[in-house]
C-alpha positions in Angstrom: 182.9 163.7 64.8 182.4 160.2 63.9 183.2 157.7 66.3 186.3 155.5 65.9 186.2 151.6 66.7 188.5 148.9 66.2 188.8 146.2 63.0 190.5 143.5 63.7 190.6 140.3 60.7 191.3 136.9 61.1 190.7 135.0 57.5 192.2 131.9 59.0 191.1 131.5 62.9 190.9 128.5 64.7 187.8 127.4 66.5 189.5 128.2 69.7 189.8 131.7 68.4 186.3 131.8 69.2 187.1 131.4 72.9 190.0 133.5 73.1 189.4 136.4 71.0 186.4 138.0 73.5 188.3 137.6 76.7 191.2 139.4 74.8 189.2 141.8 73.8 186.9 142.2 77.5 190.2 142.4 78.7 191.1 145.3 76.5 187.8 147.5 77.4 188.8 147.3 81.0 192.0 149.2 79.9 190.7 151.4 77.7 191.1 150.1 74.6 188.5 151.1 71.9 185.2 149.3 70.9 186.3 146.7 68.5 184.4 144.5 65.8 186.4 141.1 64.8 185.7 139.6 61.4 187.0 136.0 61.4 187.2 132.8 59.2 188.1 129.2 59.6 191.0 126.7 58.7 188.8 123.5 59.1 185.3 122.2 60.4 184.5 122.7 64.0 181.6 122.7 66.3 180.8 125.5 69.1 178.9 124.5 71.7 176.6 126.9 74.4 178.3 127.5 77.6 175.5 125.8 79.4 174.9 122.7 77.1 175.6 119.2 77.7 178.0 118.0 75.4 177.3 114.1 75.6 173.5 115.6 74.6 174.5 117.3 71.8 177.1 115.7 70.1 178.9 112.6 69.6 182.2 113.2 70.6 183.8 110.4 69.6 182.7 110.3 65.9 183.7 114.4 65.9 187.4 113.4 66.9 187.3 110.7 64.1 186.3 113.4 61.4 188.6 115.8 62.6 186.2 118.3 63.9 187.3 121.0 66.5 184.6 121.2 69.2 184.8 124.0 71.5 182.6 125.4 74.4 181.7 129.2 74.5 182.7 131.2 77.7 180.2 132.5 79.3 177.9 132.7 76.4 174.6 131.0 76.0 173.1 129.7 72.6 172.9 126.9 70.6 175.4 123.7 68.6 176.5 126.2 65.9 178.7 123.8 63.0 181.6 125.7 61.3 182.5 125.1 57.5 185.8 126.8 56.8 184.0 127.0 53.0 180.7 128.9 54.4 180.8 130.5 58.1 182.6 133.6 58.7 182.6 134.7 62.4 181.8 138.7 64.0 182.4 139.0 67.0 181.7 142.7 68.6 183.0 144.1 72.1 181.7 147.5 73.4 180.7 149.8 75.9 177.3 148.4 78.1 176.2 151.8 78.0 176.4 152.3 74.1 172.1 151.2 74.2 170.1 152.4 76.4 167.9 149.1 76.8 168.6 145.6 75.0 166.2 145.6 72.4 167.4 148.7 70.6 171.2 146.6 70.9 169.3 143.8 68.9 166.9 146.0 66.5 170.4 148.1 65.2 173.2 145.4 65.3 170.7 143.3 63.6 169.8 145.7 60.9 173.6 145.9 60.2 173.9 142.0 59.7 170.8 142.3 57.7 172.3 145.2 55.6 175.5 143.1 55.2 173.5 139.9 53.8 172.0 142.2 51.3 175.3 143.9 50.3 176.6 140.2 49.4 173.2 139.9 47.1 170.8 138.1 49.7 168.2 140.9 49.4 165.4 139.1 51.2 167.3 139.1 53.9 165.7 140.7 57.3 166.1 141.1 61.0 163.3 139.2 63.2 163.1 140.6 66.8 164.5 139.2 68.7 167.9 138.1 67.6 167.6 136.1 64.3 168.4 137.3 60.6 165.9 135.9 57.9 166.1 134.8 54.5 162.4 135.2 53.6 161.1 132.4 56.3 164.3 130.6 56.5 167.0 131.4 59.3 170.3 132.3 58.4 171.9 133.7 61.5 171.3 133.7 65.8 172.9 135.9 67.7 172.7 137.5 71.0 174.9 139.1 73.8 176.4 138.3 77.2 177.5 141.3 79.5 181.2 140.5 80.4 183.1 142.2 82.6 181.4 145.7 82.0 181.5 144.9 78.3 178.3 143.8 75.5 179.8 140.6 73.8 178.6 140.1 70.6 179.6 136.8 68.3 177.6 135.4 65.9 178.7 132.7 62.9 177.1 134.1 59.4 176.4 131.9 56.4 178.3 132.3 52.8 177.7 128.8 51.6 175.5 125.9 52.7 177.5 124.0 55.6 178.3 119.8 55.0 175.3 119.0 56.3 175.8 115.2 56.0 178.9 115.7 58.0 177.1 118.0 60.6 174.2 115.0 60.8 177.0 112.2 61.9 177.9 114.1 64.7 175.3 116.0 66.0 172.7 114.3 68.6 169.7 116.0 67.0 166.5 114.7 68.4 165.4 111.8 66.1 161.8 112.9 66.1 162.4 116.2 64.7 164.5 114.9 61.9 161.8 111.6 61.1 160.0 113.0 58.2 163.1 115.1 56.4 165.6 113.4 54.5 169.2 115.0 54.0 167.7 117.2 51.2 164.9 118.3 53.1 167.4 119.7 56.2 169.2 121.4 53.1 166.4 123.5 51.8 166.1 124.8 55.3 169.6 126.2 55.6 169.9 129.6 54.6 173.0 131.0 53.1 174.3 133.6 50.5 175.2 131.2 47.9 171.7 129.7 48.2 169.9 133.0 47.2 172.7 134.1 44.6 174.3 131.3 43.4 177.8 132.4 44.0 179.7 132.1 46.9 181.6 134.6 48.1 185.3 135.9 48.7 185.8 136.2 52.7 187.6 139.7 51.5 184.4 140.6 49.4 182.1 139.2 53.3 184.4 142.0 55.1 184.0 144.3 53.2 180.1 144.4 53.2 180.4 144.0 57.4 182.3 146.7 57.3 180.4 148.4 54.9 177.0 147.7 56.7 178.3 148.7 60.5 179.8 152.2 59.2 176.6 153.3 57.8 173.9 151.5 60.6 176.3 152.4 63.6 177.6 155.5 62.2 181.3 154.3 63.4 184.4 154.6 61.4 186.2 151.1 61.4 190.4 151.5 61.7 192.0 148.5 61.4 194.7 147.4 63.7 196.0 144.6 66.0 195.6 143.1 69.6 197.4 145.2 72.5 200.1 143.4 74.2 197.8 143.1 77.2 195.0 141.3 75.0 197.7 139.1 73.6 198.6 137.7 76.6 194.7 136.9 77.7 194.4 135.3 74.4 197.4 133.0 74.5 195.9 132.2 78.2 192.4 131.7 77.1 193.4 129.7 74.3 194.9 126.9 76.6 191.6 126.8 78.2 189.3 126.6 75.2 191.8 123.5 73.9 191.6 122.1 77.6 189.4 119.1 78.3 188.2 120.6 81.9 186.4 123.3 79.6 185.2 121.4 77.1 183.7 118.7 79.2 182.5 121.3 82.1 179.0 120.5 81.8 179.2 116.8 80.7 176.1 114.1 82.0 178.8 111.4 81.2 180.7 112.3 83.4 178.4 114.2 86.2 176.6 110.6 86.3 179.1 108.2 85.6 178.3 106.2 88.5 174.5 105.5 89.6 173.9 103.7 92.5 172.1 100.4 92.2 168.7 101.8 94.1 168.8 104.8 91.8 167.2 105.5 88.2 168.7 107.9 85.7 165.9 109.7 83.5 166.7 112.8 81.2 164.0 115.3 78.9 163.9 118.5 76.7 161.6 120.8 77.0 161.1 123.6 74.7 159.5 127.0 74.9 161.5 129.8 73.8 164.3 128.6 74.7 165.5 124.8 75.0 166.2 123.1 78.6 167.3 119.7 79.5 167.5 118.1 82.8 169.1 114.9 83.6 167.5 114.3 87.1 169.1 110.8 89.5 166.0 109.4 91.6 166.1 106.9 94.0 163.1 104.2 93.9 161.0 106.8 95.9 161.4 109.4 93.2 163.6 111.7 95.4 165.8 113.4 94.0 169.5 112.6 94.5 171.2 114.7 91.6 169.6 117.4 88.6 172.0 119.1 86.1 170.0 121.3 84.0 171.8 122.5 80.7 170.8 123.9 77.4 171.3 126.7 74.7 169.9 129.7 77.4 172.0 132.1 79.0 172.3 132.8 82.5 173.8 134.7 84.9 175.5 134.9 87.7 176.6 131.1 86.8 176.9 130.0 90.2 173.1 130.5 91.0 172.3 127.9 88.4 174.8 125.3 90.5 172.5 126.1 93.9 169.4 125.6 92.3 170.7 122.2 91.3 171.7 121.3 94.6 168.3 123.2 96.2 166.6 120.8 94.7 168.1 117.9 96.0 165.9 115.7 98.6 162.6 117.1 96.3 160.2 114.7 94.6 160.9 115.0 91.5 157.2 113.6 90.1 155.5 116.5 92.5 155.7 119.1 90.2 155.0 122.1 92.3 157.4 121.4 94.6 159.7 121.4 92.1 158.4 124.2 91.0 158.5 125.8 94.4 162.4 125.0 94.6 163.0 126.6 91.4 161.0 129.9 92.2 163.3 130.7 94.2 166.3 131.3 92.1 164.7 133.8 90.0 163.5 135.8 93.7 167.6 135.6 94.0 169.3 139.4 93.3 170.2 139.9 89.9 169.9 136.6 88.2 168.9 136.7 84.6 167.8 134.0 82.4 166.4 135.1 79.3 163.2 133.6 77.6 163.5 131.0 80.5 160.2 130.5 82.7 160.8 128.5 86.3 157.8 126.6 84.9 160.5 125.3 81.9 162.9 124.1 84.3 160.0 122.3 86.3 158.5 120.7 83.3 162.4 119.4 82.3 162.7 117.9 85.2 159.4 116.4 86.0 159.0 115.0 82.3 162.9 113.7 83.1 161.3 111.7 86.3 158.2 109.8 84.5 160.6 108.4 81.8 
């Protein structure tokens, strides 16, 4: 018998949807309610942020609230700035049993081959899953996803791309290194932005994009998608959840504005990025000796348990920060800590972040 899951659609979400739809449905797996794929669009233009970046690094807050674009931070989930075009970006957002895949790269190989498959049912048939977690459009990228385990629940929520996003819009507010943008003009970001109206021409109907999602997961998961409605259980989480994703206290939860809005005269304030596989930033307060008074590391990883990244920040507090292996020593021993995961992270990336943040 085929196995039954969930279809929920939400043509007209809100970015805060994107918040409060997976702690609806985490909520809903702890009671029983059945693996659930949402398909999702958007009213207006909005910006996601990781759970663990900075958002005075990434974006410009200010010019964002003059445009009118929504910017929300993910709970609990790592990643990257993703920009929303209620034109071009569709959302799926997946919540299932842990113990569905037996090891986390089989969870990426098949729920990647399914967005693949979908991209191809919408007529982008170069499209292909790269290990581990991007979908490719020949070389280009076109989607990032990955998961966070919530609650005894995989969370799945990725942003796919029908038509190329406003990128001049996206370039205003969006604190994008300048060196990595030097050489490119506003055409050249273009021809590296993937979408399905770049390989076919035609943009398409958000009714015609669920139907290839759901078209693509029935035949890759071998599930049979029912369509229905939130429980009166998940409804409540979601109105709750809601409030927080619109509060500023989540928004602004990791903010270096406001971490460091004071700096004492004797004290220096240097911040870097570092980038391996994964992107890390440290802002790290010295005093005149180099000591370290205050490090707040952020970026687009994903950790977990959250609170072990707050005591390596303060562990590292009274540690030169230009002696590089005592960072590194510090740092060590967070990953020697029970359970901690940080994915495509090395304690060497954190060191380097904050000894390159020292030196400037």
């Amino acid at each position: 018998m085929v196995e039954e899951w969930r279809l929920i659609y939400t043509p007209e979400g809100d970015m805060a949807n994107t918040v409060a739809h997976p702690a609806a449905l985490i909520t809903g797996k702890i009671i029983g309610a059945p693996n659930t794929i949402l398909i999702g669009g958007f009213k207006k233009l909005g910006i996601s942020l990781g759970y663990f970046q900075d958002i005075d690094t990434e974006v410009d807050v200010a010019k964002a609230e003059d445009l009118d674009i929504e910017i929300v931070r993910r709970l609990g989930v790592g990643g990257g700035t993703i920009f929303v075009d209620p034109h071009g970006s569709m959302a799926v957002l997946m919540v299932f049993n842990k113990d569905r895949y037996a090891n986390m790269d089989k969870a990426f190989c098949q729920i990647g081959g399914a967005l693949a498959q979908a991209y191809w049912l919408l007529g982008a048939k170069r499209a292909w899953y790269d290990h581990i977690g991007d979908i490719k459009v020949g070389t280009n990228k076109i989607t990032g996803f990955g998961f966070a385990e919530v609650g005894g629940a995989m969370v799945q929520n990725t942003i796919l791309s029908l038509a190329p996003p406003d990128v001049e819009t996206f370039l205003k507010v969006a604190k994008i290194p300048p060196e990595k943008w030097k050489d490119k003009s506003t055409d050249d970001v273009k021809k590296y932005i993937a979408s399905v109206e770049g390989e076919t021409g035609r943009r398409p109907s958000k009714e015609e994009f669920k139907d290839a999602v759901v078209e693509a997961f029935e035949n890759v998961l071998e599930i049979k998608l029912v369509e229905g409605d939130l429980l009166p259980e998940e409804k409540k989480v979601y109105d709750e959840h809601k409030k927080i994703a619109l509060s500023e206290e989540h928004s602004f939860k990791v903010s270096s504005a406001r971490r460091f809005a004071e700096i004492p005269e004797d004290h220096k304030l240097g911040m870097a990025r570092y980038k391996s596989r994964k992107l890390v930033v440290a802002h790290v307060l010295t005093d005149r000796n180099d000591v370290i008074g205050d490090v707040m590391i952020s970026g687009d990883f994903y950790c977990s348990p959250l609170e072990y990244l707050g005591e390596m920040e303060k562990s590292l507090v009274g540690v030169k920060a230009t002696d590089k292996n005592a960072v590194l020593e510090k740092v060590r021993e967070t990953w020697e800590k029970p359970n901690w995961q940080i994915p495509m992270v090395e304690p060497d990336d954190i060191a380097t972040a904050i000894n390159t943040a020292a030196k400037q």
